[in-house]
C-alpha positions in Angstrom: 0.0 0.0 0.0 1.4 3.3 -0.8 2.4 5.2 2.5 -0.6 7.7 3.6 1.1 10.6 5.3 -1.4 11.3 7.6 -1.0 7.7 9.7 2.6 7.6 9.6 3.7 7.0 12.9 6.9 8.6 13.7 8.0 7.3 17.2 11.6 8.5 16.3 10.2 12.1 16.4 9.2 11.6 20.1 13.3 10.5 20.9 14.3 13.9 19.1 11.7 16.0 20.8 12.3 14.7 24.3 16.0 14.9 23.9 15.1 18.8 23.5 12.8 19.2 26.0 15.8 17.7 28.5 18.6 19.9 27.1 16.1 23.0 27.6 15.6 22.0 30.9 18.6 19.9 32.6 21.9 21.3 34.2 22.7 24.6 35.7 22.9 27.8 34.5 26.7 28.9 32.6 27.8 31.5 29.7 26.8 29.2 27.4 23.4 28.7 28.8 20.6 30.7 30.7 19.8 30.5 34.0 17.5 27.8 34.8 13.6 28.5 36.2 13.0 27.8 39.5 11.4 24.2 39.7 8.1 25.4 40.7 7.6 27.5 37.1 4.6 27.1 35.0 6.7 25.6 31.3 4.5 26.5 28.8 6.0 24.6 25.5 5.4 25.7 22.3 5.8 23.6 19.3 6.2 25.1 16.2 6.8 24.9 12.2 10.8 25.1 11.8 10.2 28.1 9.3 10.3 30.8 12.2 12.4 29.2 14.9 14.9 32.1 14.3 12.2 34.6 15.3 10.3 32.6 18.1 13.5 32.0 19.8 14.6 35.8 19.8 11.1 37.0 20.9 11.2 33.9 23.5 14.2 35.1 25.3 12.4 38.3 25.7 9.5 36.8 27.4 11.3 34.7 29.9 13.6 37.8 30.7 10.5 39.6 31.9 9.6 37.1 34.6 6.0 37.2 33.5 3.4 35.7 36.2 -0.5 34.0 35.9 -3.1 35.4 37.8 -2.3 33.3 40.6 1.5 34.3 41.0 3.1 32.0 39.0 6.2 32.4 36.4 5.4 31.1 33.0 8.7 29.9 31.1 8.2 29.3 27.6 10.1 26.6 26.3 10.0 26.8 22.2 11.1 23.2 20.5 10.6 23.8 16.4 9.1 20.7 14.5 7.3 20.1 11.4 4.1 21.4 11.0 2.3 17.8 10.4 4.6 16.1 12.1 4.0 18.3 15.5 -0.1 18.2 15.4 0.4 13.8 14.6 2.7 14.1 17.9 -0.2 15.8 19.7 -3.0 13.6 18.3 -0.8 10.1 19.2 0.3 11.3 22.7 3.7 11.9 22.3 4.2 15.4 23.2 1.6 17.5 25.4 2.6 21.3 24.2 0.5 24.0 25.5 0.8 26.0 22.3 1.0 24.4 19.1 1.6 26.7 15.6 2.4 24.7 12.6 3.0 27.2 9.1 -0.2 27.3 7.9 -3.9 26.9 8.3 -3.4 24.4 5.6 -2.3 21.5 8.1 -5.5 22.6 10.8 -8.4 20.5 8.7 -5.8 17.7 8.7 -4.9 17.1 12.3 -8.7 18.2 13.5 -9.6 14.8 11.2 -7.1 13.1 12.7 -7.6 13.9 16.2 -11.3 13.4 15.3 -10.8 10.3 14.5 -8.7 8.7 17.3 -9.3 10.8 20.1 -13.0 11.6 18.9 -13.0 15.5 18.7 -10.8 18.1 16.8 -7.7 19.3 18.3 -8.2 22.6 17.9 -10.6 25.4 17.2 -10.2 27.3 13.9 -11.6 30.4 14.9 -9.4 30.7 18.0 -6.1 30.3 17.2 -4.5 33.5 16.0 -2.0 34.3 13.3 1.5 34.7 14.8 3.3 35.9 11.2 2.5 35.9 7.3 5.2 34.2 4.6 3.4 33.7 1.0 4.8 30.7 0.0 6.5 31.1 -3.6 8.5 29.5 -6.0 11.9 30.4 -5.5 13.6 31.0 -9.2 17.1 32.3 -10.4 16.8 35.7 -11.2 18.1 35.0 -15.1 15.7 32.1 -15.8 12.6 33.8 -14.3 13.5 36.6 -16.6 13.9 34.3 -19.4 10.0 33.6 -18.7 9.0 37.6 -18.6 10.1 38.1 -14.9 9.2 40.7 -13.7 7.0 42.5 -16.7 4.7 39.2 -17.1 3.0 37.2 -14.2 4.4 33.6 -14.2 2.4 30.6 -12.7 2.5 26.4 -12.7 1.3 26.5 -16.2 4.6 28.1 -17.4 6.3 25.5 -15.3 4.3 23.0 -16.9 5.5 23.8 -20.4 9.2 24.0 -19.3 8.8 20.5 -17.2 7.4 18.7 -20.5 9.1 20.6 -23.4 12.2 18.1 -24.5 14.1 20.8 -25.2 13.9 22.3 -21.6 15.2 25.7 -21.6 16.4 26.0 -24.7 12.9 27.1 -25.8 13.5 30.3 -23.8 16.8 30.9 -25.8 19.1 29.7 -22.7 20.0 25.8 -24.1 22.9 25.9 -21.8 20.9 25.8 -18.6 19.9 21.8 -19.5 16.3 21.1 -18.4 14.2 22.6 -15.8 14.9 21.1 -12.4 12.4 21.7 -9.8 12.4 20.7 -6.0 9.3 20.9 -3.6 9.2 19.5 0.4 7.8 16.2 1.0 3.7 16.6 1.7 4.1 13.8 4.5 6.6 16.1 6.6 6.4 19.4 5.7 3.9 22.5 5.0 4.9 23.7 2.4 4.9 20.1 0.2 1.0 20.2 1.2 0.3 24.1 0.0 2.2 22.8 -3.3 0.3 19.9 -4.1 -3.1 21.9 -3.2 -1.7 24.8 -5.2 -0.7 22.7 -8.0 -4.8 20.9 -7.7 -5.7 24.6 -7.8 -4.1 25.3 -10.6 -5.1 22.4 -12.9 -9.1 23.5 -12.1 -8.7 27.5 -12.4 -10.3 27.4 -9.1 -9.3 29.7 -6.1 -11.5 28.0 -3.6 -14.6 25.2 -3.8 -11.9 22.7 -4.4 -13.9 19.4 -4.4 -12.9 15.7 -4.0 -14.3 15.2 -7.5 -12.4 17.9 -8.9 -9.2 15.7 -7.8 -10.3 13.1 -9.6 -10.6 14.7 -13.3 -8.5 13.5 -15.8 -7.0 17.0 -16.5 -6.1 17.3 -12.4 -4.3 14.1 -12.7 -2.3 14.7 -15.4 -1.6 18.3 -14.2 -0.4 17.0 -11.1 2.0 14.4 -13.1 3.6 16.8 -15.3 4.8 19.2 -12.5 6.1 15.9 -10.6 7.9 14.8 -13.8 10.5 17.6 -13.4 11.2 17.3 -9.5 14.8 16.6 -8.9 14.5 15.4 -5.4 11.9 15.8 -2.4 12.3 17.2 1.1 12.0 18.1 4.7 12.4 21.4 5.1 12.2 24.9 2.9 15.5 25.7 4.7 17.0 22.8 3.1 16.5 24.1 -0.3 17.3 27.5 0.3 20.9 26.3 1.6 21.4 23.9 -1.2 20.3 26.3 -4.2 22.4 28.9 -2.8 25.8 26.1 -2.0 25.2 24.1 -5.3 23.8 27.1 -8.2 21.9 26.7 -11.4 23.1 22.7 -11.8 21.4 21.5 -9.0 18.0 22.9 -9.1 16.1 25.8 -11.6 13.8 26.9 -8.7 11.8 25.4 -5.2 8.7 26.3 -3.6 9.4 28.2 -0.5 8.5 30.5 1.8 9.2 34.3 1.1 11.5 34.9 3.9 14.1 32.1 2.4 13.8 34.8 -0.8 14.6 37.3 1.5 17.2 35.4 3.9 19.2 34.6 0.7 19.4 38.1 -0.9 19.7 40.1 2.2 22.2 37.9 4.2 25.8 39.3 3.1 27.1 35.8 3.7 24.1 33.7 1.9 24.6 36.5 -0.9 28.1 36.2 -1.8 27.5 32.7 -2.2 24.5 32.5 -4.5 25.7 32.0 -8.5 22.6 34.8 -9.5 20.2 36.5 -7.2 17.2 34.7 -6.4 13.0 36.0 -6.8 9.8 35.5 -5.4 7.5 34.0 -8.2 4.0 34.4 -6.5 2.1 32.0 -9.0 -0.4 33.6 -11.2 -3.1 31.1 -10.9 -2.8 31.8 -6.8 -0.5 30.8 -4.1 -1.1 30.3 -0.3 -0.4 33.4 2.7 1.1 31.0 5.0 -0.1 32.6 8.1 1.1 30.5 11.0 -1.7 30.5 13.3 -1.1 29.9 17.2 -3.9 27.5 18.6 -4.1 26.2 21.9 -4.9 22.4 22.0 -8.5 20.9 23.3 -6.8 18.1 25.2 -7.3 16.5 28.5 -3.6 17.6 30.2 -4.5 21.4 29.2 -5.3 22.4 32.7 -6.8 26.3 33.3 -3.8 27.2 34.7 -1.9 26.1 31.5 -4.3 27.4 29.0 -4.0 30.8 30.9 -0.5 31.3 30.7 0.0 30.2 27.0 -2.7 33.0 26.2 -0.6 35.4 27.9 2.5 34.2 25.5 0.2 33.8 23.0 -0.6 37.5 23.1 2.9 38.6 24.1 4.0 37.2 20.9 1.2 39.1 19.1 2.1 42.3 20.4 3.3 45.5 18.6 7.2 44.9 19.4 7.3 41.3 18.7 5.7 42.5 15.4 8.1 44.8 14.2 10.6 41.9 14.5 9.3 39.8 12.6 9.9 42.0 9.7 14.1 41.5 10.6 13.7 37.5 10.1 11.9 38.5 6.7 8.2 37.7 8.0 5.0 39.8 7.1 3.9 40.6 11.0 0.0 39.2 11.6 -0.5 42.8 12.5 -1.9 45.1 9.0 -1.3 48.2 10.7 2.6 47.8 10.4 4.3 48.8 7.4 6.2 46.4 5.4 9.6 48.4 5.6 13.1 46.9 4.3 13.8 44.4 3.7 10.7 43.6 2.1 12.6 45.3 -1.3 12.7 44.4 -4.6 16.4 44.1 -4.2 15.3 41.4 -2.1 13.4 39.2 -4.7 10.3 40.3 -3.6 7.1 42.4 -3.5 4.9 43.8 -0.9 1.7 44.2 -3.4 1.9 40.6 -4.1 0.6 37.8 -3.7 -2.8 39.0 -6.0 -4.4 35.6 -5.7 -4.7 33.8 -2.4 -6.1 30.3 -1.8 -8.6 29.2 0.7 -7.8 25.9 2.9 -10.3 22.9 0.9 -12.1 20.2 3.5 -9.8 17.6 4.7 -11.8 15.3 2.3 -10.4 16.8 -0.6 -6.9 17.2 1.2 -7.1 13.5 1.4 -8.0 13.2 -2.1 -5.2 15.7 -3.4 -2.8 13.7 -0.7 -3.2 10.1 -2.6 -3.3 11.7 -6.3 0.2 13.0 -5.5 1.0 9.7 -3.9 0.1 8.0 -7.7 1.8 10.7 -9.9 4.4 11.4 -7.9 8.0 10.4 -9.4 9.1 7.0 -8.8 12.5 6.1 -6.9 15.3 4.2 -8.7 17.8 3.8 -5.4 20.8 1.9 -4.4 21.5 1.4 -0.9 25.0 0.8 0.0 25.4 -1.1 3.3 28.9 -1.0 5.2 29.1 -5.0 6.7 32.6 -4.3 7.9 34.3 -6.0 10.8 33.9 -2.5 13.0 30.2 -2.9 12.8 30.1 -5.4 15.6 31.0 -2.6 17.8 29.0 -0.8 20.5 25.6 -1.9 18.8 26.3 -0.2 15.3 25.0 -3.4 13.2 21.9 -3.8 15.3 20.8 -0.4 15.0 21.7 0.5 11.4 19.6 -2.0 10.4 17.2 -1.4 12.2 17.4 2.2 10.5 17.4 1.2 7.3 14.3 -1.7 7.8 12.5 1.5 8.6 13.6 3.4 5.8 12.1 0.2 3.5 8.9 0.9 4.9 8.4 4.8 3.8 9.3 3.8 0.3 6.2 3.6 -2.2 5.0 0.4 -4.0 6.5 1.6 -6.8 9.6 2.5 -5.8 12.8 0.2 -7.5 15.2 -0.8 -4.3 18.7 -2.6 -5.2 20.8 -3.5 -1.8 24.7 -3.7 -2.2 26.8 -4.9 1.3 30.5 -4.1 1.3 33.3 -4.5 3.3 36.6 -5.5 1.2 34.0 -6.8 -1.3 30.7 -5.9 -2.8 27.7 -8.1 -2.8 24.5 -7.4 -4.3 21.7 -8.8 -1.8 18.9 -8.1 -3.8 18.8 -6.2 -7.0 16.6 -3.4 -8.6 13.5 -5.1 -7.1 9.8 -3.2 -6.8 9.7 -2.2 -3.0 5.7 -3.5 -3.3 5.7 -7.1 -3.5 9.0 -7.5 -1.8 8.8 -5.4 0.7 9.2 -7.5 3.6 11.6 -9.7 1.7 13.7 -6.5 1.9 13.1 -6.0 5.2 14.7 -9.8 6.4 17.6 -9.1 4.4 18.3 -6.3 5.9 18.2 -7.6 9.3 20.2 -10.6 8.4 23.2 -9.0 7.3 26.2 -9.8 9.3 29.3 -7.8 9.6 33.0 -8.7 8.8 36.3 -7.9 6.8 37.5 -4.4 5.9 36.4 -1.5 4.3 36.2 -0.7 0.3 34.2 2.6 0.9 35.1 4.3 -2.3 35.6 1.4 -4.8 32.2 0.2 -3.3 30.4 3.5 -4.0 31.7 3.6 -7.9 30.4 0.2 -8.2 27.2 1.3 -7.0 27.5 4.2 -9.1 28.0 2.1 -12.4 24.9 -0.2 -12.0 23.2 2.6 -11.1 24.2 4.4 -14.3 23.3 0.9 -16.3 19.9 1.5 -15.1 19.0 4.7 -14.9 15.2 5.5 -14.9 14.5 9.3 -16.5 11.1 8.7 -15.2 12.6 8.2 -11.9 14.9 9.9 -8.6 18.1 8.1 -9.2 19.5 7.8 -5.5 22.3 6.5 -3.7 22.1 5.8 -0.2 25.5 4.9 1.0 26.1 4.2 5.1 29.5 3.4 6.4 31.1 3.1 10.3 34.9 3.4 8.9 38.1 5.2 6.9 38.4 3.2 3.3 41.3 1.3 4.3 40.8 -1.4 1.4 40.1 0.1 -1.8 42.1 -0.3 -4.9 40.5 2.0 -7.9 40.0 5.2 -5.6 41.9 6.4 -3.2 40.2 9.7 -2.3 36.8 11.2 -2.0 37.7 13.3 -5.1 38.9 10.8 -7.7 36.3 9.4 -7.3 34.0 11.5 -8.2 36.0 13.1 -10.8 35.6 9.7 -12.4 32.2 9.9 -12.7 32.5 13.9 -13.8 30.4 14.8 -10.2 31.6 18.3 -9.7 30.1 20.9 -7.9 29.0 22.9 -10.8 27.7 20.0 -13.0 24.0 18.5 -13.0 24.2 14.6 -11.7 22.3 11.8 -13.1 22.3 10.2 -9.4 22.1 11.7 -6.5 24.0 10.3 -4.0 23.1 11.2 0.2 25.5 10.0 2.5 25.5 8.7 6.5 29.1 9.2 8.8 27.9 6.5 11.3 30.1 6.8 14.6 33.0 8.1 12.4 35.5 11.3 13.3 36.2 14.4 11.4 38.6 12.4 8.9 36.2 9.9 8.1 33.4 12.7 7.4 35.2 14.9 5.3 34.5 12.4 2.0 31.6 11.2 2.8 30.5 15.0 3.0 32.7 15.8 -0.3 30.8 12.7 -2.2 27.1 14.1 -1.3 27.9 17.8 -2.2 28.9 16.7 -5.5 26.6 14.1 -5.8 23.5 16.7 -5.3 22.2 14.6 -2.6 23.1 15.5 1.2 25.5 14.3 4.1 24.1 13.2 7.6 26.5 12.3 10.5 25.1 9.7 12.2 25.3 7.7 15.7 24.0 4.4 17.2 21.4 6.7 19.3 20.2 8.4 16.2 20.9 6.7 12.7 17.2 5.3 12.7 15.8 9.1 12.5 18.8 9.3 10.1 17.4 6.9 7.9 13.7 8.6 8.5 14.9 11.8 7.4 16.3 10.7 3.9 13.2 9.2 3.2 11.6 12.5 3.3 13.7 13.1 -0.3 11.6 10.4 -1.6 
């Protein structure tokens, strides 16, 4: 069955959340560190979509400098723990985290979590009409400043129809006079994990009807919809997790890795306005707010309807509630590139067209459809989007055996198996001195927990062939490549290459395979530092910045969320 993102169940995500909630509130005070409440405080946490956490965090450490009290004499501490904005209301509905203020990006994700709290708890979470908007970010798509001029940027309006013609057009850009910028290369978060996958997948349902609102399950199911939806997916390079993520990687990697990303505006912003992001960018970035409409991603602040939400509690997270509301909190939203909830205050610098962006805009706004048709739009995506092609390469070396690595790697990647769509193609190579292929470019579907077994079964000896291991994998990979497809690498290893004969660094290697950092790749290779030191990272870091993919150093307490979070780029 192909994974519904709305019952995943993420216990990993309660290991990371507790682990902050413990940091925020173990050990004593020191320079590094604030003061710690007195043990008798009211902790009001706030969970939150990752989008703002630079502005929460500021305003936060405001509001627990002013020792602000309930009515009954007691200090409220505020303790702010960013998480994704699906991913935080499925924590609430399943019990693993008990925040008394919850604000995921937009109103988008509220139908979505009131149906699933509905359904297992047997009321919604939250009230609509009481939570408040905290900040306003239009999400856009993010384009190089040259090719969104190439489509009449900024004279004409541009929308998902123009990216339509680009993603199916087998010339790619040389249609717009520019054949040296290859085909157009989109990126978009993954709807499962992240807000702003979900407003692209509505917005994109939007657009294929020429509605703005009255989006209807059977609207979803039209033929033009559906092949709407699987034209825009044809041209998506990789998923994600996070808006941040592609705003660092466009900005790192340039026109090769990507033509443009949906985002919010204040990653536009961020990017042009930061001296440091700036320098580095290969052409400016812009804000294309899409003709056919586009969501204001508003960020409401709602306090949940659950049983541990005592009076006390609820009390003092409407007093941050409205702290965070008020005038001066506001005003700073507009430094972390945020429209403040507030219309009475101006949008001021940087909110510039030297910035990418304009005030006037967006023209067209979209209204949040029923769950039912969220649902709907949720499993069309699931059937058009594109298909994975991936290699996982699996380090069985002797050093495995230690301190638990073996046992919990593969436990990581048995997990990673089951996010993976029926249609997804999954080839497993083990290496140590050698390279064995355990099973080979099989549909995840059928085989699924086939997979699975031979995962767990794997056994660790011998050395380590990292690099000669990886162009193997690179090389049946290539033999197979899928145009239709992500073409992925997954490699994992606990150890220095100490056995390798063909390659003897991390950029010979690639060189080989002509992965530099300014060229397109066919495969994109992500890559996991499990219990390694610096040394050992530096390659595996070097072989996913030039393989378009990215590097994650992991540990025996945390390679399973490791493993969860690459599946987010499928």
């Amino acid at each position: 069955m192909q994974k519904n993102a709305f019952g995943l169940r993420r216990a990993a995500l309660l290991l990371t959340l507790v682990a902050l909630i413990i940091s925020a509130c173990g050990g004593s005070g020191s320079a590094d560190q604030p003061p710690q409440p007195p043990p008798d405080a009211l902790r009001v946490l706030f969970t939150y979509g990752s989008e703002k956490d630079a502005w929460v965090k500021a305003v936060t450490q405001t509001f627990n400098s002013s020792n602000t009290r309930t009515s009954g004499g007691k200090l409220i501490v505020a303790e702010p723990v960013p998480v994704g904005s699906v991913e935080g209301g499925m924590d609430i509905v399943e019990g693993r985290t008990q925040p008394a203020l919850w604000s995921p990006a937009s109103r988008l994700t509220l139908p979505v979590i009131n149906d699933a709290n509905l359904q297992q708890n047997g009321a919604a979470l939250v009230n609509d009409n009481e939570c408040r908007d905290l900040v306003i970010s239009p999400t856009v798509i993010m384009m190089w400043r040259p090719m969104a001029e190439a489509l009449g940027y900024p004279q004409n309006q541009i929308g998902w129809s123009d990216l339509i013609a680009l993603a199916t057009s087998p010339n790619g850009w040389a249609d717009y006079g520019k054949p040296q910028w290859g085909r157009f290369r989109f990126g978009h978060t993954h709807p499962d994990f992240s807000n702003s996958g979900l407003q692209s997948i509505v917005a994109i349902a939007y657009a294929a009807t020429g509605k703005q609102r009255g989006l209807t399950p059977e609207d979803i199911a039209k033929p033009e919809t559906v092949q709407f939806m699987r034209e825009i997916e044809s041209s998506i390079a990789h998923y994600g997790r996070s808006t941040g993520f592609f705003g660092n990687a466009m900005g790192q990697r340039g026109t090769a890795y990507l033509s443009a990303a949906v985002v919010y505006e204040n990653v536009v912003i961020e990017n042009n306005n930061d001296p440091q992001k700036r320098n580095r960018l290969e052409f400016p970035v812009v804000a294309i707010y899409p003709k056919e409409g586009t969501f204001q991603t508003d960020h409401p602040a709602c306090i949940p309807d659950m049983p541990y939400m005592t009076p006390e509690l609820r009390e003092a997270a409407e007093i941050y509630r409205r702290f965070l509301l008020a005038e001066p909190q506001q005003r700073r939203a507009l430094e972390f590139g945020f429209r403040p909830a507030d219309p009475a205050i101006a949008l001021t610098a940087p909110f510039t067209p030297e910035n990418g962006v304009d005030p006037l805009q967006p023209q067209n706004t979209l209204a949040v459809p029923s769950a039912a048709t969220i649902r709907a739009i949720r499993e069309l995506w699931g059937q058009q989007k594109r298909p994975v092609n991936l290699t996982m390469v699996f380090d069985v070396s002797g050093s495995m055996r230690e301190r638990n690595r073996m046992e919990n790697a593969r436990s990581g990647a048995a997990a990673f198996v089951d996010q993976l769509g029926d249609k997804d193609r999954l080839t497993l190579i083990a290496f140590n001195d050698k390279q064995t292929v355990v099973f080979d470019n099989l549909e995840v579907g059928s085989n699924r927990e086939r997979m699975k077994r031979d995962i767990l079964s794997l056994i660790p000896s011998g050395g380590t062939a990292l690099f000669d291991s990886i162009a193997f994998a690179i090389e049946r990979q290539q033999s197979t490549l899928n145009r239709e497809a992500i073409n992925a690498l997954v490699v994992m290893t606990d150890g220095e290459d100490t056995n390798s004969t063909r390659f003897r660094d991390a950029a010979s290697l690639m060189d080989r395979f002509g992965m530099t950092a300014e060229s397109p790749a066919d495969v994109s290779i992500f890559t996991i530092g499990y219990d390694l030191n610096d040394s050992g990272l530096r390659p595996l870091r070097t072989i996913a910045e030039r393989g378009r993919g990215a590097f994650y150093q992991g540990d025996i307490g945390n390679i399973r969320d490791v493993y969860l979070e690459i599946s987010t780029f499928f």
